[in-house]
C-alpha positions in Angstrom: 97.3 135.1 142.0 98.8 132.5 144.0 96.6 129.7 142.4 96.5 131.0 139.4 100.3 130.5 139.2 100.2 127.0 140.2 97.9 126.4 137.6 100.3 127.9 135.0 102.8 125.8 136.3 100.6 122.6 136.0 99.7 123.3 132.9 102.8 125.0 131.5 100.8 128.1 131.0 103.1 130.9 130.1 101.4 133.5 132.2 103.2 136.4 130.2 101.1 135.4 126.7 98.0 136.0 128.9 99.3 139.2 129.6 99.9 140.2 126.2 96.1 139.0 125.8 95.2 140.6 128.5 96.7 144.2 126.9 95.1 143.3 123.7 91.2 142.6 125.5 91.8 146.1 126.9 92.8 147.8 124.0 89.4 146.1 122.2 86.9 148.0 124.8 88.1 151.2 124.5 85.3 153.1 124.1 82.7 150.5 125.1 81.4 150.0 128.5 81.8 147.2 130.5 78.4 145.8 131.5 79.6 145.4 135.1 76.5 147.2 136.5 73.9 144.9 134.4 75.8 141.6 135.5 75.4 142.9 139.1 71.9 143.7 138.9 71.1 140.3 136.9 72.9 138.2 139.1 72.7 139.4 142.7 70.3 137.9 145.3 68.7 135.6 142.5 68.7 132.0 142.1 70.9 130.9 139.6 71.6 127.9 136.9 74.7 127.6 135.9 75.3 125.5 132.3 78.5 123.0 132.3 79.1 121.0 129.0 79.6 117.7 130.2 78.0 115.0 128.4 75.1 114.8 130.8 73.8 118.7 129.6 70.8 117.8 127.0 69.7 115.0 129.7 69.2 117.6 132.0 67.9 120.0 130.1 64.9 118.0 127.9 62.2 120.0 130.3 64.0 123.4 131.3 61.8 126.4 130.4 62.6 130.0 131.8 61.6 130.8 134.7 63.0 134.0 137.2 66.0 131.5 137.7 69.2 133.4 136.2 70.6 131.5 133.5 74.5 132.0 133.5 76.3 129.4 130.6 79.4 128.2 130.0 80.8 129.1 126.6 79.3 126.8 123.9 76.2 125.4 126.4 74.7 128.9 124.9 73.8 126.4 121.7 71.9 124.0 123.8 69.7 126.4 125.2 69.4 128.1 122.1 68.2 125.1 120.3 65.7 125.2 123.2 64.6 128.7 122.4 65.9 129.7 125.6 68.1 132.9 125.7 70.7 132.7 129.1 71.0 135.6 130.1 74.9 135.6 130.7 77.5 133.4 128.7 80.8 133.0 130.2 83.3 131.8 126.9 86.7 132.5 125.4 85.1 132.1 122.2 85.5 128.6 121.6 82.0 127.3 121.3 80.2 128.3 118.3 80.8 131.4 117.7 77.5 132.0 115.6 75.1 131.0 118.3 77.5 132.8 121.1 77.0 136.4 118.9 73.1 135.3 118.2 72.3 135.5 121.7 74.5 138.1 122.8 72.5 140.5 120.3 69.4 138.6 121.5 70.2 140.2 125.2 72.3 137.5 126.4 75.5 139.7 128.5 78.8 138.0 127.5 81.7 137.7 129.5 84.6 137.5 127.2 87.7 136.0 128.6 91.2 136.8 127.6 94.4 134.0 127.3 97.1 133.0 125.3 95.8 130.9 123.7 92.6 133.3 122.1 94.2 136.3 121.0 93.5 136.0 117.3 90.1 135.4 118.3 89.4 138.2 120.7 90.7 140.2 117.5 88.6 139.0 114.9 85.3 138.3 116.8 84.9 141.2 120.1 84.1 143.7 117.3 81.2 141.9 116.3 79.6 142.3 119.7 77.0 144.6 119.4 75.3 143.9 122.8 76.1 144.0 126.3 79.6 142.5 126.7 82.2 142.6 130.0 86.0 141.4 129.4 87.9 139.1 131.6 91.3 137.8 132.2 93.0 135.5 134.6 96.1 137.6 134.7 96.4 141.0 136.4 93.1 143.2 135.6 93.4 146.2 133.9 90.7 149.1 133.5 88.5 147.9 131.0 89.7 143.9 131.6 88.3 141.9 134.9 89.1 139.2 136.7 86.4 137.5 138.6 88.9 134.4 139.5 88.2 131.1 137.6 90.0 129.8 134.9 87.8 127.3 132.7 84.8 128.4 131.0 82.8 126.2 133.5 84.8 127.4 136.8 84.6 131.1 136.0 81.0 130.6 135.2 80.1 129.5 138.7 82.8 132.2 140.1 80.6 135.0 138.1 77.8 133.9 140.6 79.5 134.1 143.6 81.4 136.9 142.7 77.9 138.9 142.5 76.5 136.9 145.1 73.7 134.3 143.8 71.6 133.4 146.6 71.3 129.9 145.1 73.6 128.5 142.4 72.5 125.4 140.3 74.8 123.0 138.1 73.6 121.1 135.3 75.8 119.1 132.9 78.9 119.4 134.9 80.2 116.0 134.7 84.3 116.1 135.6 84.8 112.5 134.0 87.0 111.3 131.3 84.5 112.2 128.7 83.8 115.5 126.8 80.6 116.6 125.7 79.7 118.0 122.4 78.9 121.2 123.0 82.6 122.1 124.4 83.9 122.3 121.2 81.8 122.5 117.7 85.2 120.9 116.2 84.3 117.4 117.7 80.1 118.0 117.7 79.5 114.5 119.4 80.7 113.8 122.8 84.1 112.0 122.8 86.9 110.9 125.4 88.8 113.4 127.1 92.8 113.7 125.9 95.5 114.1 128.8 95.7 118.3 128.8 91.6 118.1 128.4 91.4 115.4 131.8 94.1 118.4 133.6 91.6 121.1 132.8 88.6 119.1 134.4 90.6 118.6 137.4 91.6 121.9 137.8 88.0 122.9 137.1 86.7 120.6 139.2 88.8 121.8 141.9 87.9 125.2 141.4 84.3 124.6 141.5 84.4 123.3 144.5 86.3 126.1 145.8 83.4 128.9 145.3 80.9 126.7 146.2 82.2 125.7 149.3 82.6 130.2 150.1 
């Protein structure tokens, strides 16, 4: 919680609005499961991939195929590999990629990790009913019952922290850039890549940061 707060501070998060989301996630999976078990079993002792949508993504990607390599994306990479015909089989997002591909592959078998903040709620009400497949929520406040936290705080960061957290024997990045530029598939508002504003550079430092963090555990 400690670096969570310093974030907050950094970026003027008010950490009580990701509370109230954080209440609100909770309330949404009552009565639904949380696919803890599945991530656990999908994720543990495997080689894993993890998705970051920096501008260098469809580079990397022009010859991926599926393989027994776990395929874990952040948030609206999902489209990428979906254009490839490729369905990951987890997809860390607050919902801010597009939304259409992120619900086509959850009910193609994709499990999705639904995270919780401030700045979402509207979101997490309108769209975590439409999740008809395997789906786990997370928050970077204090967990609750049905809401976890499995530490991170950007799509990308908490993406990588999903495979350590269920310990990946080998974890993979592709397309996770940390420059001053923005790839397309980070927001389907702005579909072509484009230069990173100041609160956008402050949450690739902070993911950055954190990436480096797990991978270094």
């Amino acid at each position: 919680m400690v670096e969570y707060q310093r974030i907050c501070w950094y970026l003027q998060v008010d950490p009580e609005i990701d509370a109230e989301a954080t209440q609100v996630a909770d309330k949404l999976m009552r009565g639904r499961l949380p696919a803890i078990e599945d991530l656990e079993k999908t994720i543990e002792g495997k080689d894993v991939v993890v998705f970051g949508a920096g501008p260098s993504l469809e580079h990397q990607i022009v010859n991926l195929e599926k393989d027994e390599r776990v395929l874990i994306c952040a948030d609206g990479t999902v489209s990428a590999l979906l254009k490839k015909d490729i369905v990951p089989d987890v997809n860390a997002t607050d919902l801010d990629g597009n939304i259409d591909d992120i619900l086509r592959a959850n009910r193609l078998g994709t499990i999705t990790v639904i995270h919780a903040h401030g700045h979402n709620i509207e979101k997490l009400k309108e769209f975590v009913p439409r999740f008809k497949g395997k789906i786990v929520m997370t928050t970077q406040n204090a967990p609750t019952r049905n809401v976890k936290n499995f530490f991170g705080f950007t799509d990308g960061d908490r993406a990588v922290a999903l495979a350590r957290y269920f310990r990946a024997r080998e974890i993979e990045l592709l397309g996770f850039d940390f420059g001053d530029v923005v790839g397309k598939y980070s927001d389907p508002a702005t579909p072509e890549n484009h230069a990173a504003d100041e609160w956008k550079k402050k949450k690739l430092e902070i993911a950055e940061y954190l990436v480096e963090k797990f991978l270094k555990k």
